[in-house]
N, CA and C atoms as a LAMMPS dump frame, in Angstrom:
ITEM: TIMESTEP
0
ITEM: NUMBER OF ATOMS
405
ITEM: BOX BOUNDS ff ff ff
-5.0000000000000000e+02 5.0000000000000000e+02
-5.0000000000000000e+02 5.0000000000000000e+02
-5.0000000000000000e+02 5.0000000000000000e+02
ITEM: ATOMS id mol type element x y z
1 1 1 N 9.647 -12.198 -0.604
2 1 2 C 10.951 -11.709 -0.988
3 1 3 C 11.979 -12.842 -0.905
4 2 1 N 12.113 -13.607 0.131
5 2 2 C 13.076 -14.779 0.043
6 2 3 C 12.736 -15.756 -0.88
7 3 1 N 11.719 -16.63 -0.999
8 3 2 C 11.474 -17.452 -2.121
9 3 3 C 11.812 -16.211 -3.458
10 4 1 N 11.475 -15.236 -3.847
11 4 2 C 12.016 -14.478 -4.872
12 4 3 C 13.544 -14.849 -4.952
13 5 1 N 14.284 -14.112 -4.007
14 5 2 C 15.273 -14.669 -3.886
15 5 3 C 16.528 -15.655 -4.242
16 6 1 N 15.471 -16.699 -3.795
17 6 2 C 15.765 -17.915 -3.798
18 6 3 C 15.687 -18.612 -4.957
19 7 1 N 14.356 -18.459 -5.724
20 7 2 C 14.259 -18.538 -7.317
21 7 3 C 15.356 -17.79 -8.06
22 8 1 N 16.062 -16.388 -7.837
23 8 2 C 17.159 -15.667 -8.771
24 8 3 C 18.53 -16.581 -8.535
25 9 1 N 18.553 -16.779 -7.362
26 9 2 C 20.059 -17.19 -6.696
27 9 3 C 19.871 -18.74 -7.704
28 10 1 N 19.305 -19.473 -7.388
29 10 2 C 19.094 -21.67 -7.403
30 10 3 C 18.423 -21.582 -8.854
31 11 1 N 17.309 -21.145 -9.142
32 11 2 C 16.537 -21.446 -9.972
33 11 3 C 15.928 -22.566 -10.036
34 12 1 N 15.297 -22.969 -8.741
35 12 2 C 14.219 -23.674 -8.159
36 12 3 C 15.132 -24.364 -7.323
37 13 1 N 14.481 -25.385 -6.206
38 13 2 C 15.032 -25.832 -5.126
39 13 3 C 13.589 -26.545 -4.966
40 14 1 N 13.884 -28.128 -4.578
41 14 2 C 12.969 -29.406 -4.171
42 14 3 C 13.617 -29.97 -3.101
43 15 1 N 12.948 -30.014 -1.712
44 15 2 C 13.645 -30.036 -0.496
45 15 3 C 12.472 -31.402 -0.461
46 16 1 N 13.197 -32.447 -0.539
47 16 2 C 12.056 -33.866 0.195
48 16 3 C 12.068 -34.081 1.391
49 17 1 N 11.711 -33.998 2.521
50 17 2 C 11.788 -34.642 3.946
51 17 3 C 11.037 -35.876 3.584
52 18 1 N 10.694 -36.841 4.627
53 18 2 C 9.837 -37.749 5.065
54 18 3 C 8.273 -37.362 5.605
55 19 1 N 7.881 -36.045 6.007
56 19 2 C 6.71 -35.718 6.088
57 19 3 C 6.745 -34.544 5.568
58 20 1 N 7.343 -33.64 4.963
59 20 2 C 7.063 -32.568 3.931
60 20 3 C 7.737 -32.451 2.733
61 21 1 N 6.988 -32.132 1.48
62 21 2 C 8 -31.368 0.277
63 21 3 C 7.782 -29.874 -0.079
64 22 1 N 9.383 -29.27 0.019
65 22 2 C 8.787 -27.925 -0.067
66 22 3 C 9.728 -27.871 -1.439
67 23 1 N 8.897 -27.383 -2.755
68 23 2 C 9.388 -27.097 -3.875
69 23 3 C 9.186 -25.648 -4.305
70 24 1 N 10.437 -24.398 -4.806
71 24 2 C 10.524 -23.324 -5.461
72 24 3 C 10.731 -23.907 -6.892
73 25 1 N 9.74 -23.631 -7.589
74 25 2 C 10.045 -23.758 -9.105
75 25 3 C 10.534 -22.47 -9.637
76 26 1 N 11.14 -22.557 -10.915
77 26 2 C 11.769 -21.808 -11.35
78 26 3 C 11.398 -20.297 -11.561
79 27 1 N 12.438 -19.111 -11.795
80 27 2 C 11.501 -18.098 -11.506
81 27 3 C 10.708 -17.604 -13.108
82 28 1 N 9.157 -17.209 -12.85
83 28 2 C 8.891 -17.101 -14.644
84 28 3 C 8.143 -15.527 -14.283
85 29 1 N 7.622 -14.946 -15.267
86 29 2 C 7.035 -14.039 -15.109
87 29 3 C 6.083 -13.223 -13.92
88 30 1 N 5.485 -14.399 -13.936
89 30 2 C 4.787 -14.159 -12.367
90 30 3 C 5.662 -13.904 -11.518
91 31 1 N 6.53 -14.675 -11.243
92 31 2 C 7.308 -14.673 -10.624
93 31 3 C 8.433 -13.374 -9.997
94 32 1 N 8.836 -12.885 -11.249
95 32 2 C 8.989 -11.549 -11.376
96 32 3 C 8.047 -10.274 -11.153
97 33 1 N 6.968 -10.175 -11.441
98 33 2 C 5.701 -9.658 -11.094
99 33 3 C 5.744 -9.564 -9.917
100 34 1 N 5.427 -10.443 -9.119
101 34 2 C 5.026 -10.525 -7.546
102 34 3 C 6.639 -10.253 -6.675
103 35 1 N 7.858 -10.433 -7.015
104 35 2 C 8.815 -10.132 -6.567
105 35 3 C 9.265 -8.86 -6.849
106 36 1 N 8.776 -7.922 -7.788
107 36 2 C 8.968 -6.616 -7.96
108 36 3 C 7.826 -5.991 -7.494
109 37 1 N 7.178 -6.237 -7.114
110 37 2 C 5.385 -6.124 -6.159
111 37 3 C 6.563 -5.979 -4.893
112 38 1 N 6.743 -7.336 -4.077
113 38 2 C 7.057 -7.106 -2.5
114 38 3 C 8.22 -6.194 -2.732
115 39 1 N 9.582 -6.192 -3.393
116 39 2 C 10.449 -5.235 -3.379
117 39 3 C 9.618 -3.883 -3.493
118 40 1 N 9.343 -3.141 -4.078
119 40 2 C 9.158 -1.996 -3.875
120 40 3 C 8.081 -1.703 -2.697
121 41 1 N 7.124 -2.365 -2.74
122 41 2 C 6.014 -2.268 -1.123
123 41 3 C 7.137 -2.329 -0.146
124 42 1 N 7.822 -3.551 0.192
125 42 2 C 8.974 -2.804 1.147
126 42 3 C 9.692 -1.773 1.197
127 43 1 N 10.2 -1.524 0.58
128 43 2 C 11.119 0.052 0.18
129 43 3 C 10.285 1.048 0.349
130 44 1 N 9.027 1.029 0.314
131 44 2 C 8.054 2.418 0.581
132 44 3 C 7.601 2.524 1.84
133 45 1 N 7.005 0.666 2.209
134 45 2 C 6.138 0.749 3.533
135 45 3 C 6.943 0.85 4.613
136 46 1 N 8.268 0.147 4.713
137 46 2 C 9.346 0.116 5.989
138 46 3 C 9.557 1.469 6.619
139 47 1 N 9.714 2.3 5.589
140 47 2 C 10.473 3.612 6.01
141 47 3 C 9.199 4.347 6.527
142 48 1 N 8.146 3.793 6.184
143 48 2 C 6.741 4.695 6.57
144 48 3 C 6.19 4.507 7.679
145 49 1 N 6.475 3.051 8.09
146 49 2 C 5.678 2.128 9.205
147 49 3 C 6.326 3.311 10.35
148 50 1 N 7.997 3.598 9.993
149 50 2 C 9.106 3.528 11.016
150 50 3 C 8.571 5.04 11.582
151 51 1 N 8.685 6.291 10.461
152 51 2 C 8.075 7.303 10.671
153 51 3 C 6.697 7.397 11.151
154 52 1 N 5.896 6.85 10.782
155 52 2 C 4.471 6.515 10.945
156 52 3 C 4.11 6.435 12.82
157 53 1 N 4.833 5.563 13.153
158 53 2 C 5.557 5.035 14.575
159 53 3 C 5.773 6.136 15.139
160 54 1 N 6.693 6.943 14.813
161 54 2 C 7.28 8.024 15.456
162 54 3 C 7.571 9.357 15.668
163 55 1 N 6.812 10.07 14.53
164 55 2 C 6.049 11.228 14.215
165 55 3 C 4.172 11.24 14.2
166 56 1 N 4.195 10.104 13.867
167 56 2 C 2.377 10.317 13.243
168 56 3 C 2.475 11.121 12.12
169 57 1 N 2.989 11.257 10.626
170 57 2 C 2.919 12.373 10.129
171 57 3 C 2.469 11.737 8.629
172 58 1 N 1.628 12.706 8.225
173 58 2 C 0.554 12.015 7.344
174 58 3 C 0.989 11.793 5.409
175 59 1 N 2.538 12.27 5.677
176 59 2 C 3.169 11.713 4.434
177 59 3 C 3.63 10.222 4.655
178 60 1 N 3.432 9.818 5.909
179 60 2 C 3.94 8.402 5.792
180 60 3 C 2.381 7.388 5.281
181 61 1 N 1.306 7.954 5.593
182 61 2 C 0.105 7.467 5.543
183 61 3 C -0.212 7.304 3.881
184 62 1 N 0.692 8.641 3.687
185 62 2 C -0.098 8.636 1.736
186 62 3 C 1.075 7.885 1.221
187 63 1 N 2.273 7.617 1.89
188 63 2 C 2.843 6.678 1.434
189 63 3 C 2.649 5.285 1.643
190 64 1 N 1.548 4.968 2.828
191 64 2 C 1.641 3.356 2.591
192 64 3 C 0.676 3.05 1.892
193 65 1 N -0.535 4.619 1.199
194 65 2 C -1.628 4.049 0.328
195 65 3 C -0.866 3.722 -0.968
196 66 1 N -0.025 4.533 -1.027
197 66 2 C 0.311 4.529 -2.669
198 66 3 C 1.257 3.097 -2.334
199 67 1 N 1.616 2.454 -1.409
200 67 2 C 2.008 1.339 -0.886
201 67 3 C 1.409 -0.15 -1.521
202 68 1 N 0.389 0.071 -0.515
203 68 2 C -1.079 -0.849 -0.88
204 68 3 C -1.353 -0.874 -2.523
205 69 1 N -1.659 0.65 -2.94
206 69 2 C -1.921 0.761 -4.574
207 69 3 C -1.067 0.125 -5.662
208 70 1 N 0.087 -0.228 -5.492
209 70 2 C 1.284 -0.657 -6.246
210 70 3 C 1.035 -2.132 -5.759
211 71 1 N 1.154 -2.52 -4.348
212 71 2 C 1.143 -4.397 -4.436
213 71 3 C -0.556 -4.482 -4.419
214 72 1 N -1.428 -4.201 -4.905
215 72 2 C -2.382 -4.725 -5.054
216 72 3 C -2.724 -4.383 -6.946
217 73 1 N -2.378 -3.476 -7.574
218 73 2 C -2.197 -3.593 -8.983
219 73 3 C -1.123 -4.625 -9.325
220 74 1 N 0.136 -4.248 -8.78
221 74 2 C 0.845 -5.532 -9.478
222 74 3 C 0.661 -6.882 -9.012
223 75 1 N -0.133 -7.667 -8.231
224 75 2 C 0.02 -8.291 -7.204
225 75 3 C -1.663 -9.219 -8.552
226 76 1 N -2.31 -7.924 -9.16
227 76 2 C -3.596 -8.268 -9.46
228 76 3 C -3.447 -8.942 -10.946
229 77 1 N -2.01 -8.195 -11.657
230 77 2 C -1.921 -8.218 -12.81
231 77 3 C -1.448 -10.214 -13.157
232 78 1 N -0.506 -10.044 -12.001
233 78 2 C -0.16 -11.735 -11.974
234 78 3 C -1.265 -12.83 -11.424
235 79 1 N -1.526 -12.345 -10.495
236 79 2 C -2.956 -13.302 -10.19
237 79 3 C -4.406 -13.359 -10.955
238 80 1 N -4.243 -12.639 -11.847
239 80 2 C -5.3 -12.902 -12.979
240 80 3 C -4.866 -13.421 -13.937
241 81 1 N -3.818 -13.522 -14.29
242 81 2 C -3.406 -14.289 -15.381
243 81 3 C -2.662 -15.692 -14.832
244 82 1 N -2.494 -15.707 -13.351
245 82 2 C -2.779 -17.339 -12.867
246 82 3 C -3.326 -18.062 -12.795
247 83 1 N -4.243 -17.42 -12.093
248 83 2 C -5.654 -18.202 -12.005
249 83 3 C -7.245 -17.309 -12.047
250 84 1 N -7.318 -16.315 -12.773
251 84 2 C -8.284 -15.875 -13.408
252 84 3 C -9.23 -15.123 -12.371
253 85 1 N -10.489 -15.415 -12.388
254 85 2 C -11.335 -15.053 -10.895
255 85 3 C -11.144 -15.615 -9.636
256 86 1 N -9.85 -16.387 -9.753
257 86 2 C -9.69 -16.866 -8.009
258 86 3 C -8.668 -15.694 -7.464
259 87 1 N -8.491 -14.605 -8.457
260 87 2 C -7.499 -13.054 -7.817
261 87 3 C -8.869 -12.165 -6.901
262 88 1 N -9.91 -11.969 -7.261
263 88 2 C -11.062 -11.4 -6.767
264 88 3 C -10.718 -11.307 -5.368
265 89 1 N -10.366 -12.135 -4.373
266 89 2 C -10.512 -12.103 -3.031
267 89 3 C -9.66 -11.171 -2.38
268 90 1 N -7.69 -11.448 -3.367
269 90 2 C -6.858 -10.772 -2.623
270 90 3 C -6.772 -9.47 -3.42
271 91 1 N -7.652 -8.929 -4.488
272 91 2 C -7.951 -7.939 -5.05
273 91 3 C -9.341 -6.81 -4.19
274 92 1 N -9.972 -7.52 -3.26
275 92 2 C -10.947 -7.023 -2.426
276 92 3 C -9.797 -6.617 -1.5
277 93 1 N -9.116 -7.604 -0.794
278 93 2 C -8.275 -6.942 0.427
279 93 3 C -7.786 -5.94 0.232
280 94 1 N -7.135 -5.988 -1.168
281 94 2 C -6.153 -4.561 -1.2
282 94 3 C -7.254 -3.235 -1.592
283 95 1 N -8.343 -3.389 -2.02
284 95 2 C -8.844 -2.172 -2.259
285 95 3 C -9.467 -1.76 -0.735
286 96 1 N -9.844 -2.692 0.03
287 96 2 C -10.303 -2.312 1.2
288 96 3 C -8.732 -1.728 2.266
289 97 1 N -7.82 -2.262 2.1
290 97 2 C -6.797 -1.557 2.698
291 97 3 C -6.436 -0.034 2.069
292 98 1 N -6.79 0.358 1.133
293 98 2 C -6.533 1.198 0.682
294 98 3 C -7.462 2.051 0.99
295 99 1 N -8.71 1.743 1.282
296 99 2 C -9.692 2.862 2.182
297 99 3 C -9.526 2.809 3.287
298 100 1 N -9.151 2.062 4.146
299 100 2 C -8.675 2.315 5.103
300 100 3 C -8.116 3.278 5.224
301 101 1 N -6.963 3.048 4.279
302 101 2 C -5.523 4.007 4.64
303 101 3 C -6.534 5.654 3.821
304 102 1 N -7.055 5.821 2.946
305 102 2 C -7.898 7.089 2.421
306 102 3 C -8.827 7.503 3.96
307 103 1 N -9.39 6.875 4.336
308 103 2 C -10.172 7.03 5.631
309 103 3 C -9.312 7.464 6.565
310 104 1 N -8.171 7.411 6.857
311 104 2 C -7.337 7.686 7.828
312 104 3 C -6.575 8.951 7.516
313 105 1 N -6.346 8.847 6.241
314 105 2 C -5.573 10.598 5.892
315 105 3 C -6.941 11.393 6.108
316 106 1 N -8.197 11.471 5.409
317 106 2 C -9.084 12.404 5.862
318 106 3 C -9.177 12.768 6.796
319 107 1 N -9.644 12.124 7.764
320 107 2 C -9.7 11.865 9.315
321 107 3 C -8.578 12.577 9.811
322 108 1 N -7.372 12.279 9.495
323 108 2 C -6.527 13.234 9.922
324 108 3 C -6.327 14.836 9.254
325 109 1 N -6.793 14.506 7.748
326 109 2 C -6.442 16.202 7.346
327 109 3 C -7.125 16.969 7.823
328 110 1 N -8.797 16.617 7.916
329 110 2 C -10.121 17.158 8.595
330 110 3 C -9.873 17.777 10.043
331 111 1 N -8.767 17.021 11.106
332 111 2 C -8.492 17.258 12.169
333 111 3 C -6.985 18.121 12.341
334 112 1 N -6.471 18.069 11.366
335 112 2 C -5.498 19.151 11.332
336 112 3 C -5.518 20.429 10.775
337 113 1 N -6.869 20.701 9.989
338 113 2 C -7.309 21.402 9.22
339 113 3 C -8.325 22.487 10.238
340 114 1 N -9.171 21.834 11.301
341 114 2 C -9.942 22.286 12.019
342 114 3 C -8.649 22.625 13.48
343 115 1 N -7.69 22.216 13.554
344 115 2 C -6.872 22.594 14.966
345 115 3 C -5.909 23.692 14.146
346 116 1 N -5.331 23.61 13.347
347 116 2 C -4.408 24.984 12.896
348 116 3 C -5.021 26.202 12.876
349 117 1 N -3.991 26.862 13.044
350 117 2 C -4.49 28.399 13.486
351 117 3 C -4.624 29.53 12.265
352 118 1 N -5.734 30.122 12.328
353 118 2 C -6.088 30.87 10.996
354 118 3 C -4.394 32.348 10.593
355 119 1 N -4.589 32.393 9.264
356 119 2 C -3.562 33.232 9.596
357 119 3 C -4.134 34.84 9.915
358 120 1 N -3.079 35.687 10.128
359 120 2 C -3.494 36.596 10.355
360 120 3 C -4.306 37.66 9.428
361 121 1 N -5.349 38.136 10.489
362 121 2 C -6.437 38.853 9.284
363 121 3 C -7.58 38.601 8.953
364 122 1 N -7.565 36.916 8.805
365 122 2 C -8.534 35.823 7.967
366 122 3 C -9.726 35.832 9.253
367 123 1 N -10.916 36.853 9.569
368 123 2 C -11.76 36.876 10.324
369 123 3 C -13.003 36.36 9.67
370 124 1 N -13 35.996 8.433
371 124 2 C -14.378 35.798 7.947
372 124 3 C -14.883 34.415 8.327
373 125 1 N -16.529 34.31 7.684
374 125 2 C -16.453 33.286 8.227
375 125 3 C -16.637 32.3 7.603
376 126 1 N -16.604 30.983 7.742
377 126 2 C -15.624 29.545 7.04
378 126 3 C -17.332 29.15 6.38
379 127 1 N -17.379 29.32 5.081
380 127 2 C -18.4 28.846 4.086
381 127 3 C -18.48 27.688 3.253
382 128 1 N -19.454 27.096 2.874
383 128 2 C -19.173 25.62 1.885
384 128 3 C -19.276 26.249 0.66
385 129 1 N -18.327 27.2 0.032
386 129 2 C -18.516 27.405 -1.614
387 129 3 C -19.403 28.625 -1.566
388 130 1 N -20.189 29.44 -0.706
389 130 2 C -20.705 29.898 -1.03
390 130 3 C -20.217 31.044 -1.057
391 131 1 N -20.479 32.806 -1.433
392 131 2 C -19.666 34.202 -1.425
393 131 3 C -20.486 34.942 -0.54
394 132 1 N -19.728 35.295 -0.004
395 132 2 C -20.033 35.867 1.05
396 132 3 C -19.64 37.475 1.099
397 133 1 N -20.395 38.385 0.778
398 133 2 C -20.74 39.654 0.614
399 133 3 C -20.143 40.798 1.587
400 134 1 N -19.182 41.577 1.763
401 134 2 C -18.495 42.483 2.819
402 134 3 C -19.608 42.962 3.27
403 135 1 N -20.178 43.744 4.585
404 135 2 C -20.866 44.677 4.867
405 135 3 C -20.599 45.805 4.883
């Protein structure tokens, strides 16, 4: 987000020291790509992390997948057209973060699903699909 930034504000910046050069080149498509990637992943994940933290509540969870899902599509669209099959690696991370985060809502719906209380009436008993016949 700051080098984004920093590219809108300067439109590049070449800092020479004596033992480092740190150069922002100008901002181009990619550029835009991957800076509208971290802007919105922030704007979704911050507010989720925060709730996430302090409820446990599992709309913050499907919000940091659909999180992950957005900077790893847009994140994929620019790094393949950078540098081609060298996107593969940070295109594995994000799909594996994203099962994570799928592994973790189950896990939790499965366990909130089995602790809530039946409503009233509902005595029958809990089947996989199958019909189950009154006596």
């Amino acid at each position: 987000m700051v080098v984004g930034i920093v590219r809108i504000v300067t439109g590049g910046v070449e800092l020479d020291a004596a033992d480092a050069v740190v150069e922002i080149d100008r901002f181009r498509v990619t550029s835009g790509i991957l800076f509208l990637s971290a802007s919105v992943t922030l704007l979704m994940a911050l507010p989720s992390m925060v709730v996430l933290h302090l409820r446990n509540s599992l709309w913050a969870l499907r919000t940091l997948r659909v999180a992950a899902l957005v900077f790893t599509t847009l994140n994929a669209f620019s790094d393949f057209a950078a540098s081609g099959f060298g996107a593969l690696p940070h295109l594995a991370i994000g799909l594996f973060t994203m099962a994570v985060l799928s592994h973790h809502i189950t896990v939790r719906t499965e366990t909130a699903g089995a602790t809530a209380p039946s409503p009233v009436g509902d005595n029958l008993p809990k089947t996989q699909g199958a019909v189950v016949e009154p006596q």
